[in-house]
C-alpha positions as CSV (number, residue, x, y, z in Angstrom):
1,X,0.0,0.0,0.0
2,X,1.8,3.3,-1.0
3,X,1.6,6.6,1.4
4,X,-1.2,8.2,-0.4
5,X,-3.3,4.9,-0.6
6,X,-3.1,4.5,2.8
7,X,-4.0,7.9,4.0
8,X,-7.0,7.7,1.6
9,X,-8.1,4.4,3.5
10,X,-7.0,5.8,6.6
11,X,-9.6,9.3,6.3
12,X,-12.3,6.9,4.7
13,X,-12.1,4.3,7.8
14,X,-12.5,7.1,10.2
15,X,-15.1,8.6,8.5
16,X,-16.9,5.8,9.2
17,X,-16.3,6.2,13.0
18,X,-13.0,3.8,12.9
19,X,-10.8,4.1,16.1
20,X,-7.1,5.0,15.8
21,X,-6.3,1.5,16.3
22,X,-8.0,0.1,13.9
23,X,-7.3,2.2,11.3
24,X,-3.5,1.6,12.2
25,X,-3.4,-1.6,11.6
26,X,-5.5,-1.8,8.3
27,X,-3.0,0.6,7.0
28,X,0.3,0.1,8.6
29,X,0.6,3.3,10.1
30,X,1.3,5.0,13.2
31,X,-0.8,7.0,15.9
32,X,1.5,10.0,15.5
33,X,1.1,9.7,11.7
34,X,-2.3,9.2,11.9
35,X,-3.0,11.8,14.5
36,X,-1.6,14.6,11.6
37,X,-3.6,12.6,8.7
38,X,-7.0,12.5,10.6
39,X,-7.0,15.8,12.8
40,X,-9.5,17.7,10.7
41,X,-11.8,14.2,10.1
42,X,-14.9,14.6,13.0
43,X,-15.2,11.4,14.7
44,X,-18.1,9.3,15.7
45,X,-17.4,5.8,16.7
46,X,-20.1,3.6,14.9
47,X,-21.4,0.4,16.1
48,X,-18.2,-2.1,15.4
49,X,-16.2,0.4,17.3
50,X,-18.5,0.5,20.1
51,X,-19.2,-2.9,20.4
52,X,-14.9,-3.2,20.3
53,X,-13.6,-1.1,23.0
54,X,-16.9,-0.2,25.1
55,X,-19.1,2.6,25.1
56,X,-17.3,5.0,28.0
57,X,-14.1,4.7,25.9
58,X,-15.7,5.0,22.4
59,X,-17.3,8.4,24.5
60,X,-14.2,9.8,25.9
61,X,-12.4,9.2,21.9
62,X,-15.3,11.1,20.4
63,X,-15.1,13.7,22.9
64,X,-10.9,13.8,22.5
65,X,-11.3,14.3,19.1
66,X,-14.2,17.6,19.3
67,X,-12.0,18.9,21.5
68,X,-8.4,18.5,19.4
69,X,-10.7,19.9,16.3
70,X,-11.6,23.0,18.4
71,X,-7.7,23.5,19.2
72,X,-6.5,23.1,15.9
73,X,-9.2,25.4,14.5
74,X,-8.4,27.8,17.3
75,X,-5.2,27.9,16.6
76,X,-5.6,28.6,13.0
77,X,-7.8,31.6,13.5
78,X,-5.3,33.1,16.1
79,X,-2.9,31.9,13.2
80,X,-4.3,33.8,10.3
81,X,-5.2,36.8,12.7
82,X,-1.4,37.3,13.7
83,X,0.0,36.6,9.7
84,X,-2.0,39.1,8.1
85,X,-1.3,40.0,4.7
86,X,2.0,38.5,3.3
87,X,3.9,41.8,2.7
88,X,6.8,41.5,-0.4
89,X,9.1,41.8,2.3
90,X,7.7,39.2,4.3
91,X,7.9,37.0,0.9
92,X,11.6,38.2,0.6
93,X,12.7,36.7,4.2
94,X,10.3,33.6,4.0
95,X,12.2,32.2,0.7
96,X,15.5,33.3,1.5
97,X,15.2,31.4,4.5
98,X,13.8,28.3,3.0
99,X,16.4,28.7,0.3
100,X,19.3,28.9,3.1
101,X,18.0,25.5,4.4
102,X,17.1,23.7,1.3
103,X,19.0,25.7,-1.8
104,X,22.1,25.0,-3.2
105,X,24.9,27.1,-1.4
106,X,27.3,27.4,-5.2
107,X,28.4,30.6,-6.6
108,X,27.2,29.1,-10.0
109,X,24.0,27.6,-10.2
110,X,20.7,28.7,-8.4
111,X,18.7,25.3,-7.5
112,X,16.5,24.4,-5.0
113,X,15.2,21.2,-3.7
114,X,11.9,19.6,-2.3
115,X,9.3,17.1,-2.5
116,X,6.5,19.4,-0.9
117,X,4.9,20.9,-3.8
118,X,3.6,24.2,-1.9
119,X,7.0,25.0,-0.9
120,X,8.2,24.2,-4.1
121,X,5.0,26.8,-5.3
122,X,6.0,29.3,-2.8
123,X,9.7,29.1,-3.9
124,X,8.6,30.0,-7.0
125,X,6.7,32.7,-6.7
126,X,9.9,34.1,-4.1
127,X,11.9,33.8,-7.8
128,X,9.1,35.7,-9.7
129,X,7.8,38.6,-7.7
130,X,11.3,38.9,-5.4
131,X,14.0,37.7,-7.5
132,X,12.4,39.1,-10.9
133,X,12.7,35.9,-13.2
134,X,9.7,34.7,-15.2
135,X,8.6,31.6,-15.5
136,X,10.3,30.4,-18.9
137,X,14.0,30.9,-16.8
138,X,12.4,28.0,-14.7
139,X,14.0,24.7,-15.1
140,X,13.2,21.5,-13.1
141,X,14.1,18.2,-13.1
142,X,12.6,15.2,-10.6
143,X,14.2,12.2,-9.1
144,X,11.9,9.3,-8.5
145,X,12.4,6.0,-7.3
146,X,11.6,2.9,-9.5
147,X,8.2,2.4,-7.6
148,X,7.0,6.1,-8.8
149,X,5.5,5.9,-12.1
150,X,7.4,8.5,-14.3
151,X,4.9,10.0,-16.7
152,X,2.8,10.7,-13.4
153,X,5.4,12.4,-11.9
154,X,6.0,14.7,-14.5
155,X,2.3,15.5,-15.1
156,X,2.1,16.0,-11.6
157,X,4.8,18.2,-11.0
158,X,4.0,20.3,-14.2
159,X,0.7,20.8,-13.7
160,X,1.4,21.4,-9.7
161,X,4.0,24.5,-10.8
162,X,2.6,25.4,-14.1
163,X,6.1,24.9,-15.9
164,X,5.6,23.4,-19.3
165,X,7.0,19.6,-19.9
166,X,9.7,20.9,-22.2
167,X,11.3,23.0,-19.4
168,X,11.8,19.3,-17.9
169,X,15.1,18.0,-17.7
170,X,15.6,14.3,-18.2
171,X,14.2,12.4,-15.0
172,X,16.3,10.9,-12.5
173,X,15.7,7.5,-11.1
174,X,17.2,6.4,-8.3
175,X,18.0,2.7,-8.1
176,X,20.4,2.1,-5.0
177,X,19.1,-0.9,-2.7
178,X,19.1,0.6,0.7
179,X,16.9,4.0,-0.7
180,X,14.3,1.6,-2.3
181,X,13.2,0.4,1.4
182,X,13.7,3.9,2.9
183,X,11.5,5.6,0.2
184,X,9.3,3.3,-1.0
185,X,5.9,4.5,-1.3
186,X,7.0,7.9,0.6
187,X,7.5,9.9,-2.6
188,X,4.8,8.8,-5.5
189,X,6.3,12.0,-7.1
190,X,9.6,11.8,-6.3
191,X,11.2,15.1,-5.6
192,X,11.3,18.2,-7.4
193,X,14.6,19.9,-8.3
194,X,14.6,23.4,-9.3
195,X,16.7,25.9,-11.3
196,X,17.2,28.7,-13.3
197,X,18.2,29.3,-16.6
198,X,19.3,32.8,-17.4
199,X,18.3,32.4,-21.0
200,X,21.5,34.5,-21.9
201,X,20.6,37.7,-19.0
202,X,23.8,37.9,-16.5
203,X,21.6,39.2,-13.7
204,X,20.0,35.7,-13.8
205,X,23.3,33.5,-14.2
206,X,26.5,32.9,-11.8
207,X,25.1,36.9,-10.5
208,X,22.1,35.0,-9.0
209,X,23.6,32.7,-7.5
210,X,26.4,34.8,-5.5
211,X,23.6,37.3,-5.0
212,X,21.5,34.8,-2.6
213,X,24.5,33.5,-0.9
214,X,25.5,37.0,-0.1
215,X,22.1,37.8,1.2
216,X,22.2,34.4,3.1
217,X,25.8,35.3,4.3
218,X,24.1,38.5,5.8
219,X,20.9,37.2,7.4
220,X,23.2,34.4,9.3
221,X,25.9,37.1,10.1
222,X,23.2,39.6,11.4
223,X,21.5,36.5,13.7
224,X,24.7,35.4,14.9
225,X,26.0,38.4,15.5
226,X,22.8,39.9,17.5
227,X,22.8,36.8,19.5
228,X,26.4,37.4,20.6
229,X,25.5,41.0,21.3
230,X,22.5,39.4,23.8
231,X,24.1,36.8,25.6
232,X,22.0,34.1,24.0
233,X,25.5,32.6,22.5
234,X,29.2,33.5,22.6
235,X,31.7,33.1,19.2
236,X,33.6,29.6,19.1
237,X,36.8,29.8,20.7
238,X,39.6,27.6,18.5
């Protein structure tokens, strides 16, 4: 059963009023996994599950579960409240920082790397409305694993980031032994790697890329730096 197969099953079983436990071992899955896969699902434990565990505990799970909605919903609103409006600058920091943690640190290419399609959404909109390219310097190729299917991959991943098959770079299957049981029905996509072509501009070529690592250099300088300056850490002595 692949990851996405199983958290289908998973929402349908508690839809029907399935307890954790169940559901976990139909689909091979944990309580923490399922506890993020089924948090928005409302639960009412029907008959079976009832008739399973008793009806003070089947109570006390339906109960858990109103409650943990009402957080999580709570929290969102307090959430959205507190964000407001993402301002351009608040775009600007937001990529930088996710291209400091997954973007390649080179003074010649610009790539950056992820299997989470809304980061990899978010990362490029950063490159069009902070960065300035458009969407034809865009280049990206995926690596899958030889249980993703390859022609769904790439439909998926182009339609997901609106970047046209021929901007595609040959896929990339990865065949070693010991990541076929790590990633085995993890990644049906496989992840997406993404870069720029300059198309011949210099502002969008090896400029680019020593552009963001200076801008990286300074947001980790400035951080360090300011938590010297409060006590929160001292520099490394050699």
């Amino acid at each position: 059963m692949t990851k996405i197969h199983a958290r289908f099953t998973a929402v349908e079983l508690r839809k029907a009023g399935h307890s954790y436990n169940y559901i976990a071992k139909k689909v091979q899955a944990s309580k923490s996994t399922l506890s993020l896969w089924l948090a928005d699902i409302p639960y009412t434990p029907n008959a079976e599950t009832i008739a399973r565990i008793g009806k003070a505990l089947a109570a006390s799970g339906e109960k858990k579960s109103k409650l943990k909605r009402e957080s999580i919903d709570q929290a969102r609103r307090k959430a959205r409240t507190e964000l407001g409006r993402l301002s351009k600058r608040d775009l600007f920091m937001l990529g930088l920082g996710l291209y400091i943690g997954e973007g390649m640190k080179s003074t010649q290419m610009t790539r950056f790397v992820n299997s989470n399609p809304a980061i990899i959404n978010l990362v490029i909109r950063w490159f069009i409305e902070v960065v300035g390219l458009q969407r034809k310097h865009l280049r990206m190729r995926i690596h899958i694993y030889p249980d993703c299917d390859e022609q769904r991959s790439l439909q998926f991943w182009s339609q997901t980031t609106n970047i046209p098959p021929a901007q595609f770079h040959k896929t990339q299957v990865d065949r070693r032994m010991n990541k076929r049981v790590m990633k085995s029905g993890k990644l049906p996509h496989g992840t997406a790697h993404l870069s720029v072509n300059s198309l011949g501009e210099k502002r969008f070529g090896v400029f680019l890329a020593r552009k963001i690592l200076a801008w990286s250099d300074i947001v980790l300088r400035t951080t360090v730096l300011r938590a010297w300056s409060t006590g929160m850490t001292r520099p490394f002595q050699g």
